[in-house]
N, C-alpha and C positions, 0 to 999 in steps of 0.2 A: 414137171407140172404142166397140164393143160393149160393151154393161152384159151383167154376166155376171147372170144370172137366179137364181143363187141370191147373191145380194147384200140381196136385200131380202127381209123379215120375212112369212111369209104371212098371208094376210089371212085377218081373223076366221073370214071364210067359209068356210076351208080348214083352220085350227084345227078348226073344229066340226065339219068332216069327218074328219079325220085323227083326233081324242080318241078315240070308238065303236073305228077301227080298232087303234088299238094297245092298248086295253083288249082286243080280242078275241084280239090276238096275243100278248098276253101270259096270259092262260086256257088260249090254247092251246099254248104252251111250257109253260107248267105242270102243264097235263093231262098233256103227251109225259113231262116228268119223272118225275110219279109212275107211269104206265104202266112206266117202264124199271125200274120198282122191283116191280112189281109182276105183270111178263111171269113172270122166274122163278119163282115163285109159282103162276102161274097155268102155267106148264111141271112143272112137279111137280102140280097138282091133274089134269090131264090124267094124268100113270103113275097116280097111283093110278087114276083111273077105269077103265086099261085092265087095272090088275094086278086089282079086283074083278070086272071082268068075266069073266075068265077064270077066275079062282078059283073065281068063285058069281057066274053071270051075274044072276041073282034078285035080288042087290043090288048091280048098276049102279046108275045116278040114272035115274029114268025118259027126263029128256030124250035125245033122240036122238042118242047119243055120237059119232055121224064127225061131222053137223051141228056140234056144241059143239066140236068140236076143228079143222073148218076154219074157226068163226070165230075161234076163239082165234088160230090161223095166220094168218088176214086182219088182223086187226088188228096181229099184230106186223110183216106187213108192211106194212100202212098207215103203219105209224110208221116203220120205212125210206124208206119213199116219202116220208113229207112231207119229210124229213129231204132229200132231194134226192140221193141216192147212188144210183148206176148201177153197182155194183162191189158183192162180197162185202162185206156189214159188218164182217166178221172179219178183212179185209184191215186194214181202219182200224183197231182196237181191236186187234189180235194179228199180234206185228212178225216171230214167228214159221209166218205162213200164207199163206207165199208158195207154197206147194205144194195150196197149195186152191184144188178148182176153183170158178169163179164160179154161184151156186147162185139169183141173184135177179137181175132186171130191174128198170130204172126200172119198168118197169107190173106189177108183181111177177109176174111169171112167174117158175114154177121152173125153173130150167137146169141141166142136167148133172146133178150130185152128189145118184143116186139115193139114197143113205144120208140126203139131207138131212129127210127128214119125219121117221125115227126120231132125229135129231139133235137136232131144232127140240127135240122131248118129253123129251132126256134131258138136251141138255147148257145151259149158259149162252152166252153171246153170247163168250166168251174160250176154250170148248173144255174146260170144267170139267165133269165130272160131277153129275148134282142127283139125289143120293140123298135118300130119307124114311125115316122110322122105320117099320122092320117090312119093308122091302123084302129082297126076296130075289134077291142077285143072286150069279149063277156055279151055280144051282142046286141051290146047298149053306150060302149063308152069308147070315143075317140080320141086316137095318140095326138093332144097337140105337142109337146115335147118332153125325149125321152131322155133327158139328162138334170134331172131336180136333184137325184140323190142316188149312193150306193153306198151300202152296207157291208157287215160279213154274211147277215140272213137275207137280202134282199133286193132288189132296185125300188126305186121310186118314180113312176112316169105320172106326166100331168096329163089331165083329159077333158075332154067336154062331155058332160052328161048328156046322148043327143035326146034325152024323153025330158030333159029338164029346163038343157042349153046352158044349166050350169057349170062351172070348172069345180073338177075334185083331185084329190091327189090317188093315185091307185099301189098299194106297197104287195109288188109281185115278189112273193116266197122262193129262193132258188129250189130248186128238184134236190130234194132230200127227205127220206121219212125222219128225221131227228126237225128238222128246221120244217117242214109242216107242222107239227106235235109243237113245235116253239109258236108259230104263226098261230094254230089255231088257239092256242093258251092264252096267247095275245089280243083275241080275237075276243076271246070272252070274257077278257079284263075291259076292254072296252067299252062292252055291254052294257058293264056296271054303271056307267058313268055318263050314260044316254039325258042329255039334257045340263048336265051340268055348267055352271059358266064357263070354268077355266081349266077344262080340259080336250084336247081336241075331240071333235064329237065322229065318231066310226058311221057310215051307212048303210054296210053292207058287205056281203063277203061273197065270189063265185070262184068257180075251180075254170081256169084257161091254158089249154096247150098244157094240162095237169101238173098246173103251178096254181097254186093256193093264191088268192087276188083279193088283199083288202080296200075297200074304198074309203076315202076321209073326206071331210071339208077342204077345201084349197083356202091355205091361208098363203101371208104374204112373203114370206120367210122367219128366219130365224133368227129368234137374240140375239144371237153369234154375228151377225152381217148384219145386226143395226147399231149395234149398243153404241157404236163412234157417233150415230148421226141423229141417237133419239136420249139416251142418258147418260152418255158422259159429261160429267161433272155439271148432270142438271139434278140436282138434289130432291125438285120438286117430283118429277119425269121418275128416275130412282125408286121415292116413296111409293106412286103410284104403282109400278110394276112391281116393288117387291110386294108389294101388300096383295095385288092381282095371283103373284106366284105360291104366294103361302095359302091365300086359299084354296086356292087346287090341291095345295100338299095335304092339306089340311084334313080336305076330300079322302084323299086316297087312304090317310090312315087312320081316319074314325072307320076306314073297311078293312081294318086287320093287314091291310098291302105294304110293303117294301116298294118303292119304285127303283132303285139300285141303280139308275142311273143318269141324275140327273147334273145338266149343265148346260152353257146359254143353248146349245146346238139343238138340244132335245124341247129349247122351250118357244114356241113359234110364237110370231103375232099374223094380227089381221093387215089388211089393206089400209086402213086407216091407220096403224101405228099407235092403236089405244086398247087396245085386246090381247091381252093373251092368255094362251092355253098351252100347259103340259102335255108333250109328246112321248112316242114311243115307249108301249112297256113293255120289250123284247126279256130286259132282265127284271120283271116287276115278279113279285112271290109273295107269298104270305110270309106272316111273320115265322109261324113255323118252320116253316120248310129252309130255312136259315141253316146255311153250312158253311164251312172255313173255304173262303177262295182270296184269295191275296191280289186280287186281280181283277175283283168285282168293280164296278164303275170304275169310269174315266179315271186317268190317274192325276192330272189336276187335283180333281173336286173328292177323291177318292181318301174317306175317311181312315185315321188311325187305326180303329180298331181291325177294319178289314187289310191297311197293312199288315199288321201283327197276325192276321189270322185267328183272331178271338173267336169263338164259336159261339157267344153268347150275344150278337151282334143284330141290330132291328132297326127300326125307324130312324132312330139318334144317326145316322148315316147319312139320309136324306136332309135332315135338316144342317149336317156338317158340309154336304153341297151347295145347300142355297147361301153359306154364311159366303162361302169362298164366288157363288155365283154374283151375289149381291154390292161384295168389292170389286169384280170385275164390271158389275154395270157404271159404277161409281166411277173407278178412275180407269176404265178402259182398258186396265194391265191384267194378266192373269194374275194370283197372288205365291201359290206356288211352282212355280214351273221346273219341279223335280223332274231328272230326265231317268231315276227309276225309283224303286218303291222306297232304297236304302237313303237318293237324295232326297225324298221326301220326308223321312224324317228328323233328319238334319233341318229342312225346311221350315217343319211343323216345331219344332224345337227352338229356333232361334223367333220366331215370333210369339210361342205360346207356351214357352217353359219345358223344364222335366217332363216325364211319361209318369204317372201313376203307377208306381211299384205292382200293384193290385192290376191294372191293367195288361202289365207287362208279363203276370204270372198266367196271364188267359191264353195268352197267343202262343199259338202251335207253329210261326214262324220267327218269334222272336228273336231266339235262338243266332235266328241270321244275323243280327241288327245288335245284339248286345251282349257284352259278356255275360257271365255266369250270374253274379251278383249284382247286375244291375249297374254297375259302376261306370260302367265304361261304352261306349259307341261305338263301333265299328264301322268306321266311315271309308265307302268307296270313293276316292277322288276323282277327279275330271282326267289324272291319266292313269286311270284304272289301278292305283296300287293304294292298300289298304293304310288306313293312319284311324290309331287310337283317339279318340277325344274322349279325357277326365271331364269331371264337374262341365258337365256343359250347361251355359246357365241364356235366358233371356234377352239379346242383345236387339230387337227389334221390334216399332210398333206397330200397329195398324194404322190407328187415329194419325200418325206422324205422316206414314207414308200416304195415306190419302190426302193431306195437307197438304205434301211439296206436290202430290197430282195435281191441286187444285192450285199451287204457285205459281206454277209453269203456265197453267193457262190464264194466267192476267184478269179473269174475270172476278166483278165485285160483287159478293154477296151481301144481302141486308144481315140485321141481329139474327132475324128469325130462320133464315136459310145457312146461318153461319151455329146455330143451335139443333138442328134438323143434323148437320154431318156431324155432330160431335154422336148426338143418339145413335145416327147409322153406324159409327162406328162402336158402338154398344152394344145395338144389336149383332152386329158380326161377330164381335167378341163373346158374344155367350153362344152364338150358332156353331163358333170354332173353340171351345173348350174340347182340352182335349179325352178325358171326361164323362165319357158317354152317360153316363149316370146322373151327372150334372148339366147335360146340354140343355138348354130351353126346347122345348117342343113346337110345334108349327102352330096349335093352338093359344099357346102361351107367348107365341112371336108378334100372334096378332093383336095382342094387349100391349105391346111394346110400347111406349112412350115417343117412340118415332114417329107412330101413326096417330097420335093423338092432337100433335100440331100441324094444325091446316094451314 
C-alpha cells in the first residue's frame, strides 16, 4: 500500500523553512485587517481633499491630488486582489447587489460601472454614505454631525439648513436600486402626513453623490434614550405620551397604513421633552399589501400573529406594539425580551394565556412552535435543546409586575395616580390580547378610561 505523504512529521529542514513563511503571512493578514479599518478613513480624507480644492484651490495639500488618490484606489484594490476575488466585492458583503454591475477584475481593472471612482470616495464597501463634518451636501445643507444613526437602508447625518440656519436630520439611502424604491416609498408615506401633530414632518427629498437624501425636522432624540429620565414610573408624564402616540397611530390608520414597526426607537420627541412624533416608515404598507413574514417588526414589540406567520394580519400589530411600547415607558423594563420568535411565545403565553385555536390554524409558521393538535409547545431552551410544554397555562401578570416596578422605586403616589396605573395597566392588557380580532383599536385606545382622569 502506498504511504500517504502527509502521514509523516516534516522534517526540521522543512520547519525551518515553513516558520519565516507563516510569520510573513500572518503580518500580512494583519496588515490587510487594519487597512479595512482604515480604507474608510482614508475614502473620506480623499472628499475633503477634493471639497478644498474646489473651495480654495490655495489650500489643497501640495502633493499631487489625482496621484494621491489613484494610489489610495491601488491599494484598496490591491487588498481585493490579494484577497483572491474575481467578482464585485459588494457582491460578497451586500446580499442586496445583485443588481450591481461588476466594477473590478482579478488584475483590478475597472469594468463597467462608470459611477464607480466617485463611489470608491463617497461611499463604504456596504453602499453607506461617508459623510464629514462640515460637508456640504445637496447644496444647501451642512454635516454638523455624521453619527445620529445607521440602519440596514441608511445613515442618518445631522445638518444646518444654511438658507434657514435651522438643524434637520438628513436619512442618506445606501446605493441600491431595491433600497431606493424602499426610500422613495418612504418618501411618499411622508407626504401624507405633512402638517400633522405627531408625526415627524419630511421637508424634502434631493439625489447626492446618487444616494437618495431625505430631509426631516431635527428633533431631540428618541423614546428609547429618555423614557429613564422623562416617564418612568411618572404615571402623569406616561398618560401624556401615550395619548400623544396613539394619535399619531391613529393617523396613520384612518389612511389604510400598517406602520409595521413601531417601538420607543422609532418614536422621537422634541427639545422640550413634551412632543412627540412617529418615525420611520421603512416597513409602513397598506393594509393590502399584507404578506406572511415572521419577522416583520422588532422582535420585542413584534405581534403573535406575525410570529405565526397569519396572512390575515393589519393594523391590530401596530396597536400590539404600543401596548408592549407603553409598559416599557411605565416601568422602564422591556416586557418581552424573547431572544427568538419560539421564546417569544412562551413569553406571550405566560402573561397572556393559550393561543386561539383559530389563530393558530392561520399561521403558515405555526407548525414551528406547535404540535399537530394544538397540544403541545415546542419550546427551544436557553441551551438549545428542545422540551415539550403540555397544558401551558397563565402564570404571570402585567398590573403585578408594574407594581413591584413601582416598589423598588420608593415613591409615593396619591389615590388618583395610584388609579391612573391600575387603567394603564388595562389599557396594555387589551393592546396585548392575543387576539387580533379582539384587540382594541388606536381609536377606541383613545376613549380609554386612562385618558379620562386628569
Amino acid at each position: 500500500m502506498r504511504r500517504s505523504s502527509f502521514s509523516r512529521s516534516p522534517s526540521p529542514e522543512v520547519r525551518n523553512t515553513l516558520e519565516p513563511l507563516k510569520k510573513e503571512y500572518n503580518t500580512e493578514i494583519n496588515s490587510l485587517v487594519e487597512k479595512d479599518h482604515e480604507n474608510k478613513n482614508l475614502k473620506i480624507e480623499i472628499k475633503k481633499c477634493k471639497a478644498l480644492s474646489v473651495e480654495n484651490p490655495e489650500s489643497a495639500p501640495s502633493r499631487d491630488k489625482p496621484k494621491f488618490e489613484d494610489e489610495i484606489k491601488q491599494e484598496i484594490q490591491k487588498e481585493d486582489n490579494i484577497a483572491g476575488s474575481n467578482v464585485d466585492f459588494e457582491e460578497i458583503d451586500d446580499i442586496f447587489a445583485s443588481d450591481t454591475e461588476q466594477v473590478i477584475s482579478k488584475d483590478g481593472k475597472l469594468l463597467g460601472n462608470p459611477s464607480y471612482n466617485k463611489r470608491l470616495e463617497c461611499d463604504d464597501d456596504d453602499g453607506y454614505y461617508l459623510s464629514y463634518i462640515g460637508e456640504i451636501i445637496g447644496n444647501r445643507y451642512k454635516v454638523s454631525s455624521n453619527s445620529t444613526g445607521k440602519g440596514m437602508f441608511s445613515t442618518v447625518v445631522k445638518c444646518v439648513d444654511m438658507e434657514t440656519q435651522n438643524e434637520v436630520a438628513i436619512k442618506i439611502i445606501r446605493i441600491n436600486d431595491m433600497m431606493r424604491s424602499t426610500g422613495e416609498k418612504e418618501y411618499s408615506f411622508f407626504k401624507k402626513f405633512r402638517g400633522a401633530p405627531n408625526i415627524v414632518q419630511v421637508q424634502g427629498s434631493f439625489i447626492h453623490q446618487n444616494h437618495l437624501c431625505i430631509v426631516f425636522e431635527w428633533l431631540h432624540g428618541s423614546l428609547k434614550n429618555c423614557i429613564h429620565n422623562i416617564s418612568k414610573h411618572n404615571i402623569r408624564k406616561t398618560q401624556d405620551l401615550a395619548f400623544q402616540i396613539l394619535q399619531g397611530l391613529k393617523l396613520v390608520h384612518e389612511k389604510g397604513l400598517v406602520h409595521a414597526d413601531l417601538k420607543p426607537e422609532n418614536i422621537l420627541i422634541d427639545s422640550g421633552r413634551k412632543t412627540i412624533r412617529i418615525s420611520d416608515f421603512g416597513s409602513m404598507h397598506y393594509t393590502s399589501d399584507a404578506s406572511p413574514a415572521c419577522y416583520l417588526v422588532s422582535r420585542f414589540y413584534r405581534a403573535p400573529e406575525i410570529i405565526l406567520g397569519c396572512i390575515s394580519y393589519g393594523q391590530p400589530i401596530d396597536v400590539w406594539s404600543i401596548g408592549c411600547v407603553l409598559y416599557e415607558c411605565f416601568t422602564g423594563d422591556i416586557l418581552f425580551k424573547g431572544r427568538t420568535n419560539n421564546d417569544m411565545i412562551k413569553l406571550i403565553m405566560e402573561y397572556r394565556g393559550n393561543f386561539p385555536k383559530r389563530l393558530l390554524n392561520q399561521g403558515v409558521f405555526t407548525k414551528n412552535h406547535f404540535s399537530e393538535c394544538f397540544t403541545q409547545f415546542k419550546w427551544i431552551n436557553l441551551q438549545g435543546m428542545l422540551q415539550i410544554i403540555k397544558n401551558h397555562t397563565q402564570s404571570k401578570n402585567i398590573y403585578n409586575d408594574m407594581i413591584d416596578s413601582v416598589n423598588s422605586s420608593e415613591i409615593v403616589y396619591s389615590e388618583t395616580e395610584q388609579t391612573l396605573i391600575r387603567r394603564l395597566s388595562n389599557l396594555i392588557e387589551r393592546c396585548l390580547i392575543i387576539d387580533p380580532k379582539k384587540r382594541i383599536s388606536a381609536k377606541e385606545a383613545l376613549e380609554h378610561p386612562f385618558f379620562q382622569l386628569k
